[in-house]
C-alpha positions as CSV (number, residue, x, y, z in Angstrom):
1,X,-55.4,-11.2,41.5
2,X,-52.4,-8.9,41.7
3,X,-51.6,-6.4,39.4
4,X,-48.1,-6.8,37.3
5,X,-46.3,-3.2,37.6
6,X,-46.2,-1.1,34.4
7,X,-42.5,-0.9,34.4
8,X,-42.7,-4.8,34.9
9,X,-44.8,-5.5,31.2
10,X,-42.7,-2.7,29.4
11,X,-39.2,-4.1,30.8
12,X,-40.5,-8.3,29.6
13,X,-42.6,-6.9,26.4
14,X,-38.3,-5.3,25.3
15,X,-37.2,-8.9,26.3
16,X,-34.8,-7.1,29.0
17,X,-33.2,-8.2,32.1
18,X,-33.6,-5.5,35.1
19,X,-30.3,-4.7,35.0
20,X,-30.4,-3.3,31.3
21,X,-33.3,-1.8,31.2
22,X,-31.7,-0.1,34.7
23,X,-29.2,0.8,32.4
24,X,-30.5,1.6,29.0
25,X,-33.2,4.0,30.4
26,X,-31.0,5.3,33.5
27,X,-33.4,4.0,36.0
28,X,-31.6,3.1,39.5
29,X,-31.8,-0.5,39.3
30,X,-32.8,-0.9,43.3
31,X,-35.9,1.4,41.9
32,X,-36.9,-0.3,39.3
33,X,-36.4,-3.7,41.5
34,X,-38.9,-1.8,43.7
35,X,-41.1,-1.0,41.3
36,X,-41.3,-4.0,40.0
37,X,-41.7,-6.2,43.4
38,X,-44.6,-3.5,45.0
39,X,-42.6,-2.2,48.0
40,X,-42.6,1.1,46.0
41,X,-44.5,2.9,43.2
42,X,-43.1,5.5,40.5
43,X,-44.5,8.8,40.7
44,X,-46.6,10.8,38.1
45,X,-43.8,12.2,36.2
46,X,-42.2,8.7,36.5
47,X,-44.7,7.0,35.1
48,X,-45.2,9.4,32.2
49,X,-41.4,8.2,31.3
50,X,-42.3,5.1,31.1
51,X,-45.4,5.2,28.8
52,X,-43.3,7.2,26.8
53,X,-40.4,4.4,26.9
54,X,-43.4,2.0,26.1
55,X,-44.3,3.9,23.4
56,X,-40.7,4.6,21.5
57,X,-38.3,2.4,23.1
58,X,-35.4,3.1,21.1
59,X,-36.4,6.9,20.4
60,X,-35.7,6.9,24.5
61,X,-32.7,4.5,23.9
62,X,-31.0,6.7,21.2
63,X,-31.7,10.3,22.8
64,X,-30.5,8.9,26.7
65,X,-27.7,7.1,25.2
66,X,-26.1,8.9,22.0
67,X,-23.8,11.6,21.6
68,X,-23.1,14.3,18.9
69,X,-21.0,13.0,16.5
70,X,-17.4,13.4,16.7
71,X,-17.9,14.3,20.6
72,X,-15.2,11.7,22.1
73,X,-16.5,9.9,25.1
74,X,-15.2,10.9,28.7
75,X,-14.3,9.0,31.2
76,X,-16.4,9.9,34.8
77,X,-14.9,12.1,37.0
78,X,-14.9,12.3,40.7
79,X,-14.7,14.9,43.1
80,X,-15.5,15.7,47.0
81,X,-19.3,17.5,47.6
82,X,-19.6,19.7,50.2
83,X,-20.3,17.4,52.3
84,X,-17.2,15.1,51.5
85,X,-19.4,12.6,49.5
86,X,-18.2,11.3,46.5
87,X,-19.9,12.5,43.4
88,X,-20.1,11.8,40.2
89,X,-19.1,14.4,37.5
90,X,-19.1,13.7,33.6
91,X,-16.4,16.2,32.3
């Protein structure tokens, strides 16, 4: 029998759709897809995120996703890298 991927059982055990837990935990959504299909498996560190996601779901939720109080949201910047790739720059 296979084996369901860990990020798999935490993502359905939240009642989550990939692309929110993608978003909610800043996981790449192709990665977690990934993950989650067996073409790819997340490293040690990786996996250490998502026991502790497991663990304290909206702990994770509310320190990735809040900010200080007062602290106005900004709208994403964009500038050219060095090597005339877009990036992404929160300002």
């Amino acid at each position: 029998m296979k084996r369901t991927p860990q990020a798999k059982i935490i993502r359905r055990a939240l009642a989550l759709i990939q692309e929110e837990f993608a978003a909610r935990y800043h996981i790449p959504l192709g990665t977690l897809r990934d993950w989650e299909q067996g073409r790819a498996e997340p490293d040690q560190p990786t996996q250490a995120y998502l026991k502790v996601i497991a663990r304290a779901p909206e702990r994770v939720d509310r320190l990735l996703n809040s900010r200080p109080h007062g602290v106005p949201r900004t709208r994403p910047r964009f500038f050219l890298g060095s090597v005339g790739a877009r990036v992404r720059q929160d300002l």
